[in-house]
C-alpha positions in Angstrom: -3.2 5.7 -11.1 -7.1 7.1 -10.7 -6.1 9.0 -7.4 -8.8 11.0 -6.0 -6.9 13.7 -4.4 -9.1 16.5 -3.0 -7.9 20.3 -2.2 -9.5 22.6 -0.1 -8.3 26.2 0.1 -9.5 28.0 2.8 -6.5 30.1 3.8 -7.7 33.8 1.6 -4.5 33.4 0.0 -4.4 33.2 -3.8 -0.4 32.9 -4.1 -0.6 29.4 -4.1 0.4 26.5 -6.4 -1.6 25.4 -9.2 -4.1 22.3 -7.8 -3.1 20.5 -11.1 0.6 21.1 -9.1 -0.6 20.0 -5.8 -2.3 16.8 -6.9 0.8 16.2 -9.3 3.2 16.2 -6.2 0.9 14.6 -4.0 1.2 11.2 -6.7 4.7 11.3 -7.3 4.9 10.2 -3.5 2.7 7.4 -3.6 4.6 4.2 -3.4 2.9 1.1 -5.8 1.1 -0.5 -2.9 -0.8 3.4 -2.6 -2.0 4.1 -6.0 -5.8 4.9 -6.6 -5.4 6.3 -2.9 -7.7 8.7 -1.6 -6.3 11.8 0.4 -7.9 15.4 1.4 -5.0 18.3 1.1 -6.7 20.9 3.4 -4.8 24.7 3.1 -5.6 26.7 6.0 -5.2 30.4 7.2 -2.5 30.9 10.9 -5.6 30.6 13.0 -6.8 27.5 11.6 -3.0 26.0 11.5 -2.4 27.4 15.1 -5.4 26.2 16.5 -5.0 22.5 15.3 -1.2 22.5 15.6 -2.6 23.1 19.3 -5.0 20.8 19.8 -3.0 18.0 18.0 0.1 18.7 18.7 0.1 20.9 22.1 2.1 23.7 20.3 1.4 27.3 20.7 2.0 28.2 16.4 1.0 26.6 13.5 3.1 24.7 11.7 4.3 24.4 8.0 2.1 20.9 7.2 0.1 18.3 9.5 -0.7 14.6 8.8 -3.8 13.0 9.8 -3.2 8.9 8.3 -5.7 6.9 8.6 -3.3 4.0 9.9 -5.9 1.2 9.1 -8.1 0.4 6.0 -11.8 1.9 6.7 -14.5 -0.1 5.2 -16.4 2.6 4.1 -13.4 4.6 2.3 -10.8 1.2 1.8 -8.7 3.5 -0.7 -8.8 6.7 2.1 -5.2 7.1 3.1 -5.7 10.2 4.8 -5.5 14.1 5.8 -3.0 16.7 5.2 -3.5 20.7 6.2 -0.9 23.2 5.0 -0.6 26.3 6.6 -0.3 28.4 3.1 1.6 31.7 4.9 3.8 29.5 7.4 5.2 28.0 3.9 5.4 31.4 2.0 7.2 32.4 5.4 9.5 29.9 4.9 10.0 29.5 1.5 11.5 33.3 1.8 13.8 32.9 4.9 15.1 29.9 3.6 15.6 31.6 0.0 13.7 28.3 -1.7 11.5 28.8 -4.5 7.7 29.0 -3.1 6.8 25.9 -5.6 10.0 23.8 -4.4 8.9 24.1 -0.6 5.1 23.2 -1.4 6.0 20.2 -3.0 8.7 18.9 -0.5 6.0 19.6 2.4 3.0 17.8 0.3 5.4 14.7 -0.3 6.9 15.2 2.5 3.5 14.7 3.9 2.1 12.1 1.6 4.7 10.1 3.1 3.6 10.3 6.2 0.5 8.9 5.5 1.8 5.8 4.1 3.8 5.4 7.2 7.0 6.8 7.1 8.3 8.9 9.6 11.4 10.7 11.3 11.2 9.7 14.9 15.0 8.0 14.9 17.8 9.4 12.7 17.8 5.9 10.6 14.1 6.6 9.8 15.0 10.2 9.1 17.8 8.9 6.2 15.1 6.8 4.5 12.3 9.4 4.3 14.5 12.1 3.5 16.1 10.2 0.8 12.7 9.1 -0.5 11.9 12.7 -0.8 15.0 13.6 -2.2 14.3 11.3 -4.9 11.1 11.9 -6.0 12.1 15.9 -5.9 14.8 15.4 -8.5 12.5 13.3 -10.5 10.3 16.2 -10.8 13.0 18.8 -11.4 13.6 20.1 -7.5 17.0 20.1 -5.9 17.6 18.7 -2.4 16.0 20.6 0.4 17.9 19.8 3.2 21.0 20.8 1.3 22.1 24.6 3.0 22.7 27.4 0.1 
């Protein structure tokens, strides 16, 4: 495996999963063709989350997670795969209204996301059914129920 996954916590918040937790989720959703991969996990404050959900993404609030891929192999980081920023009380938020457990949400949104940077996406429904599948899967494997299944 030899992943160098790197967390940065930023957000004040100490509520947050283990980064033993965050790094285990975050390799659980790297495909065979990803292992050794590096990626940054960034976990930002609402400011922070509001102001890049605005500049990347021309939307007023922050958002649950962001991915930044890289898209392309860099020569000076070949194994880099890319950036992800979680905005930590946009997730507690969430986790609450949506009556999840706070540790099931943050790992669906950091697989969710490490998907994302190998590519995967949800721009047409098909491409929704194989990502969300993929997440599915890797959740039960790690002991979390389907997400997009209403309570």
């Amino acid at each position: 495996m030899n992943e160098m996954i790197v967390i940065q916590n930023v957000s004040n918040m100490n509520s947050l999963p283990a980064k033993k937790l965050l790094i285990e989720w975050a390799s659980k959703a790297l495909g065979e063709d990803h292992q050794g991969a590096e990626i940054t996990i960034r976990i930002v404050d609402e400011l922070e989350g509001q102001s890049l959900n605005k500049k990347w993404r021309k939307k007023k609030s922050a958002t649950n997670v962001l991915s930044f891929p890289v898209g392309k192999t860099l020569k000076q980081a070949p194994k880099f795969l890319g950036d992800i920023v979680i905005c930590a009380p946009v997730v507690e938020r969430e986790a609450y209204e949506q009556d999840k457990t706070f540790d099931a949400h943050w790992a669906h949104l950091i697989i969710h996301a490490v998907l994302h940077l190998q590519g995967y996406d949800h721009d047409s429904n098909k491409r929704a059914e194989v990502m969300e599948s993929k997440e599915i899967k890797i959740l039960k494997k790690i002991g979390y129920t389907n997400p997009y299944e209403q309570k």
